[in-house]
Legacy VTK file of the C-alpha trace (Angstrom):
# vtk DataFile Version 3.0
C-alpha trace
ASCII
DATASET POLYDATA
POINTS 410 float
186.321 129.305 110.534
185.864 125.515 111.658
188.946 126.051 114.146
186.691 129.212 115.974
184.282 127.018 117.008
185.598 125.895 120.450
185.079 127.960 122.699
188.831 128.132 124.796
190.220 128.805 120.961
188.189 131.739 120.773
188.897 133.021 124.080
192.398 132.868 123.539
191.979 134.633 119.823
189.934 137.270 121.375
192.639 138.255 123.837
195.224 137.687 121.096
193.241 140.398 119.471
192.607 142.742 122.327
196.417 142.552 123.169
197.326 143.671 119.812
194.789 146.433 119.424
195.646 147.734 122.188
199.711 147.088 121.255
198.909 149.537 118.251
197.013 151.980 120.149
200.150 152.179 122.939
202.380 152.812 119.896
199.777 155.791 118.534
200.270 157.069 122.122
204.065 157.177 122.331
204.235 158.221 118.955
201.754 161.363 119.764
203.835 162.134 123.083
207.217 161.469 120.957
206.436 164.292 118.844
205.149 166.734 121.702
208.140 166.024 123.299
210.047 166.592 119.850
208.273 169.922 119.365
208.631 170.871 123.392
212.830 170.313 122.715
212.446 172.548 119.543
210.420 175.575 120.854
213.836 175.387 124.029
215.908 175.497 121.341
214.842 178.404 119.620
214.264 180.231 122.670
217.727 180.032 123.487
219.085 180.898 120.144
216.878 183.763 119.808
217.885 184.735 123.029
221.587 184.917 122.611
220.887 187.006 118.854
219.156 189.548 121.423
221.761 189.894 123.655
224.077 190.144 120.948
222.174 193.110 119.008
220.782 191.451 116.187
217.050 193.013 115.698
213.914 191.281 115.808
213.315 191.284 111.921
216.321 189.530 111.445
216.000 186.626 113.559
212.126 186.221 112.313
213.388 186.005 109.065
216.312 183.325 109.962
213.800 181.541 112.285
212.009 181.419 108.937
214.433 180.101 106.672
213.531 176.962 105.025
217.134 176.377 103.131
220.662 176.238 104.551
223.504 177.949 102.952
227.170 176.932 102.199
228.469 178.493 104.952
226.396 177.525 107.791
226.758 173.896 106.884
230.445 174.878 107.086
229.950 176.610 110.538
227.893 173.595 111.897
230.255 171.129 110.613
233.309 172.604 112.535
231.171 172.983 115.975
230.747 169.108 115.427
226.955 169.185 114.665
226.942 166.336 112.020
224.415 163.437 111.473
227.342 161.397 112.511
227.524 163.478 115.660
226.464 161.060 118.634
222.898 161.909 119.972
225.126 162.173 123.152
226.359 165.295 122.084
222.807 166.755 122.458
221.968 166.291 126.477
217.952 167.119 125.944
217.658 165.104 122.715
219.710 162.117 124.153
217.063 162.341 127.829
214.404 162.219 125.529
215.558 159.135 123.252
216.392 157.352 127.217
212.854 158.074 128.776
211.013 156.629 125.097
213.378 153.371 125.103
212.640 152.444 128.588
208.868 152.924 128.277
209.139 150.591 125.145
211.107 148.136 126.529
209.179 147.759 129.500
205.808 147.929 127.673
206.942 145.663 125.464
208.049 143.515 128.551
204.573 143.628 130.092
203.023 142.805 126.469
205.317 139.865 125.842
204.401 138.380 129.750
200.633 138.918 129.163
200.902 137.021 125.903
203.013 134.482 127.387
200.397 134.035 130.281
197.847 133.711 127.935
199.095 131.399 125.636
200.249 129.075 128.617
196.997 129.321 130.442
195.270 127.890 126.905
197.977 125.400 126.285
197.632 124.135 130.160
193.720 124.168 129.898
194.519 122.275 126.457
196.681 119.771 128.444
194.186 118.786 131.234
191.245 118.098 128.370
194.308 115.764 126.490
194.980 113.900 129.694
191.407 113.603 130.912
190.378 112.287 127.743
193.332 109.954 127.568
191.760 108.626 130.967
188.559 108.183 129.691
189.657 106.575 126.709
191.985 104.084 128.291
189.226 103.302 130.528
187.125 102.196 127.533
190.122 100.108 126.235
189.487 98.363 129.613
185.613 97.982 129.423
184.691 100.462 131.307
182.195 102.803 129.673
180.720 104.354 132.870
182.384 107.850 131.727
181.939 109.699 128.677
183.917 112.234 127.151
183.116 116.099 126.793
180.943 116.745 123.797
178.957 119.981 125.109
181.193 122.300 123.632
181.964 123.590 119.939
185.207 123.226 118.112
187.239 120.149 115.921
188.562 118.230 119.146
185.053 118.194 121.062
183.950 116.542 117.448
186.802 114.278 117.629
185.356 113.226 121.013
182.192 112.422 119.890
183.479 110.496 117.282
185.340 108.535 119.831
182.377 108.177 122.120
180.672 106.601 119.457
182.968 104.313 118.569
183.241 103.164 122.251
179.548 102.864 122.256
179.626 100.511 118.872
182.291 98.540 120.792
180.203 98.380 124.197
177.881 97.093 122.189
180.334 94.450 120.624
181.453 93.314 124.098
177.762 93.185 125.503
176.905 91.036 122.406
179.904 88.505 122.523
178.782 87.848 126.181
175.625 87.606 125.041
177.081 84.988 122.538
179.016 83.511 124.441
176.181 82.867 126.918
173.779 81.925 124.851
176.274 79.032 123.222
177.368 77.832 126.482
173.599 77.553 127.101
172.697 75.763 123.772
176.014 73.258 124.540
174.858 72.331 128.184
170.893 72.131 126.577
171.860 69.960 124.240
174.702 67.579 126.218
171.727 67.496 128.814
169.081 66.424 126.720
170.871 64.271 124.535
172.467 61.911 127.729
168.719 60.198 127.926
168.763 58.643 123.858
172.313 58.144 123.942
171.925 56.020 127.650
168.885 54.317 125.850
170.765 53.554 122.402
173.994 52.421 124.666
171.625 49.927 126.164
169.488 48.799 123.451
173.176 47.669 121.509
173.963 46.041 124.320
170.667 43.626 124.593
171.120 43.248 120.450
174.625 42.288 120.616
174.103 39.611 123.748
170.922 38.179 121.759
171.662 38.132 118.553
170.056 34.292 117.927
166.632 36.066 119.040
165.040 37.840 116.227
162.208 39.149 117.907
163.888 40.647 120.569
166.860 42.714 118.034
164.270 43.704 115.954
162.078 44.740 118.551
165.283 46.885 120.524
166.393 47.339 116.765
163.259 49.870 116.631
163.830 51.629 119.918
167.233 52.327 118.606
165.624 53.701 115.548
163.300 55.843 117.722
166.011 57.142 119.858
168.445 58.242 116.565
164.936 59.741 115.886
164.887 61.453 118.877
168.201 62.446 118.966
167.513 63.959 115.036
164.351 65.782 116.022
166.336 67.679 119.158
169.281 68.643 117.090
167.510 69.878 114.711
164.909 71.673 116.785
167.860 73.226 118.748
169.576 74.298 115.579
166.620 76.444 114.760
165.896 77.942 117.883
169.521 78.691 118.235
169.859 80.431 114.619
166.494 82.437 115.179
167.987 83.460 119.084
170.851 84.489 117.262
169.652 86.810 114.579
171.057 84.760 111.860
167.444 83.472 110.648
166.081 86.255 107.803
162.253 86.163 107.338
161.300 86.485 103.981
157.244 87.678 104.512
155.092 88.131 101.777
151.562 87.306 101.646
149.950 83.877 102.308
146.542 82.366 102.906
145.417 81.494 106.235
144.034 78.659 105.393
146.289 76.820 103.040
148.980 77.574 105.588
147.005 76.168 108.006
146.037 72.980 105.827
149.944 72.438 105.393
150.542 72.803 109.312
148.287 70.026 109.847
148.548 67.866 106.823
151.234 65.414 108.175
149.321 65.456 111.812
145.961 64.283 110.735
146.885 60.860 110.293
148.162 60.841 113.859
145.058 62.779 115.074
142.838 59.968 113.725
144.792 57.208 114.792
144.476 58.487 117.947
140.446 59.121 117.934
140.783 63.082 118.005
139.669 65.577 115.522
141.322 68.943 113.968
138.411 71.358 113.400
139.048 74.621 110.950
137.128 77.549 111.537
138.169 81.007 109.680
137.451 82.709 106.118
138.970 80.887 103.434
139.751 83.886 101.908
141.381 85.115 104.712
145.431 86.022 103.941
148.183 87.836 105.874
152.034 88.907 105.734
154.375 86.205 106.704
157.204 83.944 106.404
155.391 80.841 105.465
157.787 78.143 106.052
158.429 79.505 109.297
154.848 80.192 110.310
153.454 76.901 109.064
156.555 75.160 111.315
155.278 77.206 114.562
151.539 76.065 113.873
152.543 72.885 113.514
154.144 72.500 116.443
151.005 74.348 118.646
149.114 71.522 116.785
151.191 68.931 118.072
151.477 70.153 121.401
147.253 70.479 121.536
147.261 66.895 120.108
149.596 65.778 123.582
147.143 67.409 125.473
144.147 66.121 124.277
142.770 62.485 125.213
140.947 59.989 123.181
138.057 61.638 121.263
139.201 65.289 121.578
138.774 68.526 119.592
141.406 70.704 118.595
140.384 73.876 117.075
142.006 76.151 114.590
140.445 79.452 113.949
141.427 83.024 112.733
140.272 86.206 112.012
141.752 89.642 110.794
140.871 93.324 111.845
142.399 96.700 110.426
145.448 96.401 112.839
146.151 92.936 113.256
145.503 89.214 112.118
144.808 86.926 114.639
145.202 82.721 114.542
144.287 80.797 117.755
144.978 76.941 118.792
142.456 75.479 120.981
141.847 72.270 122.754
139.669 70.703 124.831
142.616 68.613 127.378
144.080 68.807 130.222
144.676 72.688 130.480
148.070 73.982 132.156
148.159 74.667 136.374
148.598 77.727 137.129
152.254 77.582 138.228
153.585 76.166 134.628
151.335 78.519 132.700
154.555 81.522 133.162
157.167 78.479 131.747
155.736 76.336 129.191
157.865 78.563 126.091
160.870 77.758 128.137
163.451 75.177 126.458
162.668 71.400 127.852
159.990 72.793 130.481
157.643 70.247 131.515
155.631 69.984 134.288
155.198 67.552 136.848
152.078 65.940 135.458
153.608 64.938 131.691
157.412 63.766 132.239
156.467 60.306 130.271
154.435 62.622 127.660
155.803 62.405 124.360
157.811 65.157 122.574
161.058 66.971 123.560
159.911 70.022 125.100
161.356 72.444 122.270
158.378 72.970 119.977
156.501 75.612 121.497
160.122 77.685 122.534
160.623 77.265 118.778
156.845 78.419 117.877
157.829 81.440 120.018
161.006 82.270 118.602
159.612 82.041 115.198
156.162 84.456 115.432
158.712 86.800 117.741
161.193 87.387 115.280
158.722 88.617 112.524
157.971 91.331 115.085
154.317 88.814 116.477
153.027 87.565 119.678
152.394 84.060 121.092
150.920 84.294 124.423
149.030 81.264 125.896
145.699 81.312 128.304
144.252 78.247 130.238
141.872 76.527 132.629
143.406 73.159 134.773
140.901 70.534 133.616
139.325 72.535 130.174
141.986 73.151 127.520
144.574 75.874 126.705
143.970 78.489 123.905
147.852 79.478 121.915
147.051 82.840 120.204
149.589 84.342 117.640
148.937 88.345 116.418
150.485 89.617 113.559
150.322 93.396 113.375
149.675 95.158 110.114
152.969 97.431 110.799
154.959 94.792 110.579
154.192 93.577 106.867
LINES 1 411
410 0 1 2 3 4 5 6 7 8 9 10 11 12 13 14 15 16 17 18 19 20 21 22 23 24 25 26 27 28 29 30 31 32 33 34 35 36 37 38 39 40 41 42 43 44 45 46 47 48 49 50 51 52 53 54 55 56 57 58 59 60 61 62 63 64 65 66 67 68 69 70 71 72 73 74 75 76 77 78 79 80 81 82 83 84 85 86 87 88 89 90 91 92 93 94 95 96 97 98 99 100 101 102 103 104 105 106 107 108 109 110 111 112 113 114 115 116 117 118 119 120 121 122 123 124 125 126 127 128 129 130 131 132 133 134 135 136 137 138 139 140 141 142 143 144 145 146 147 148 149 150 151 152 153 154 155 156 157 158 159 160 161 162 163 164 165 166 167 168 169 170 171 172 173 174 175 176 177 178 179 180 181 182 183 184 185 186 187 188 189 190 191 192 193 194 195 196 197 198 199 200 201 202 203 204 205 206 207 208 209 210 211 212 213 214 215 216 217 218 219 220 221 222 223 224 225 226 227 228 229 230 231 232 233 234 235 236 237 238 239 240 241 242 243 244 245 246 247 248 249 250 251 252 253 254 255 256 257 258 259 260 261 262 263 264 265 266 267 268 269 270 271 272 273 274 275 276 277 278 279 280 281 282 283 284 285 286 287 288 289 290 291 292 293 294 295 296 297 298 299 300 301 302 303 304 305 306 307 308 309 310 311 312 313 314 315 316 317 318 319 320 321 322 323 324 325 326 327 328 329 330 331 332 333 334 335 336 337 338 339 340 341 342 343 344 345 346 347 348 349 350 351 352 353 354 355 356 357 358 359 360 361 362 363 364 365 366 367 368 369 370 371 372 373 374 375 376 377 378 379 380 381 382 383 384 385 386 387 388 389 390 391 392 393 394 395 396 397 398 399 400 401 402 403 404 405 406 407 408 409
């Protein structure tokens, strides 16, 4: 029985039981003295009748054979009736019988006095025990209406309430985890607000200013259309960092799904680049590919090829007039591995620990070009399809952006 399973419930049944066994053996006892006492009032009873027939002359055969008589006659019904000896007589009438019936209703009544205090301890020492679990759950559970989940609620025990508790505990632990996650939210947007209100006061100043010079000169052609295109850039600027925010926001947030299925390394990496080899040859640099063509791996594509893009463009900053930026990749029976080399400036040691973070640039490239978000969003992209981007560097040679896929993640 489910309701046997806690462990004060049993206790109490137990003594429950052991009081009424031993009820019913107290009630074999008095019912085994009753009838010694019965027979003991008897045997006195017939001793003085046979001894008055003695005195009176009545021989021994006779009163054996009345002492065995079975049936009554007329006339000793008769006789008995007139010396009052009815069943309706009082038991009063009958000193040793009436003693007897005394001395057997007192030992009941106060037996069944002791009986009916030990089972009133009992059940108020389970009820009491019952009461202190009620109110120190009702503590702990008004404690986790509050926020406070340091406590936890007895589930070491068998029985329905202790599974009631742990029901409870986990629903307190499903809302801890609602409460830690809507701070986390609510974090995380404040962050993502104050990001993007900082970064966006720069374009906005700029665009501010360059309507002002358009709308004091507007006879001068060359100088709107030449502020006319620095507004353009800034609205461009201002599109590429909302956007770029958007995305890193969504993947931080868990509301980005990547759908992975197999692609080819090197058509992925063809698309990554395909819009940044123009600028790379404007510029007097050069993309190099190195990895089997054949080459393929489990990933989201669009997302992937947006993350090597951007560790393109960021080698492409970095690199001067006539450098290399390489692209290789490789793939062993745990893990695929693509890599984003160049030859530039290579990151000091003391921004090598922040480059992933949002807007981080070092002293050396505030009038670089970009909007610090591409390699936080490269990051947050290969991390949430379970990868790694790490970064390694030496001041003056290049930096090296590695991504790993592992095989247990596909």
């Amino acid at each position: 029985m489910s309701i046997l399973q806690e462990k004060n419930t049993r206790h109490y049944f137990t003594y429950m039981m052991g009081l009424i066994g031993f009820f019913f053996l107290w009630i074999f006892f008095l019912s085994w003295v009753h009838g010694k006492e019965t027979k003991h009032l008897i045997l006195e009873r017939e001793q003085t009748m046979v001894s008055s027939l003695m005195e009176q002359g009545v021989d021994r055969s006779s009163i054996a054979r009345a002492l065995k008589e079975s049936e009554s006659t007329g006339e000793s019904r008769e006789l008995l009736q007139q010396l009052g000896h009815t069943d309706s007589a009082s038991v009063r009438l009958f000193s040793s019988i009436n003693n007897s019936v005394h001395l057997f209703m007192g030992i009941a009544v106060v037996m069944t006095g002791i009986w009916a205090l030990i089972l009133l301890g009992m059940t108020v020492r389970f009820l009491r025990q019952r009461e202190n679990l009620y109110r120190e759950a009702e503590g702990i559970i008004t404690q986790f209406a509050e926020g406070n989940f340091e406590d936890h609620l007895p589930q070491t025990r068998d029985g329905s309430i202790y599974q009631l508790f742990a029901a409870v505990e986990e629903l307190a632990v499903a809302l801890r985890a609602q409460s830690e996650n809507e701070q986390h939210m609510k974090a995380f947007l404040k962050d993502t607000i104050s990001d993007i209100s900082h970064q966006l006061k720069t374009p906005l100043a700029a665009l501010h200013m360059y309507t002002e010079i358009i709308s004091q000169e507007p006879d001068h052609m060359e100088t709107v259309k030449r502020f006319s295109d620095k507004a353009m850039q800034s609205l461009e600027r201002i599109e590429q960092l909302v956007q770029a925010l958007l995305k890193v926001s969504r993947i931080d947030a868990g509301s980005i799904i990547f759908q992975k299925d197999k692609q080819s390394a090197a058509n992925l990496v063809r698309e990554a680049m395909r819009d940044l080899s123009v600028r790379a040859q404007k510029e007097g640099k050069r993309i190099v590919l190195k990895g089997n063509p054949e080459e393929a791996f489990v990933c989201d594509g669009q997302w992937t090829r947006e993350a090597v893009a951007n560790l393109i463009k960021n080698a492409l900053d970095h690199t001067g007039n006539g450098g290399v930026v390489t692209i290789s990749w490789e793939s062993s029976p745990a893990m695929f591995r693509l890599a984003v080399a160049d030859d530039g400036c290579g990151i000091a040691e003391e921004d090598i620990h922040h480059v992933f973070k949002r807007f981080y640039r070092s002293q050396g490239e505030r009038n670089r070009q970009g909007i610090g978000l591409g390699l936080s969003l490269a990051r947050s992209i290969v991390e949430g399809q379970g990868g790694i981007l790490s970064v390694s560097s030496t001041p003056g040679e290049g930096a090296v952006f590695t991504i790993l896929f592992f095989l247990t993640n596909s």
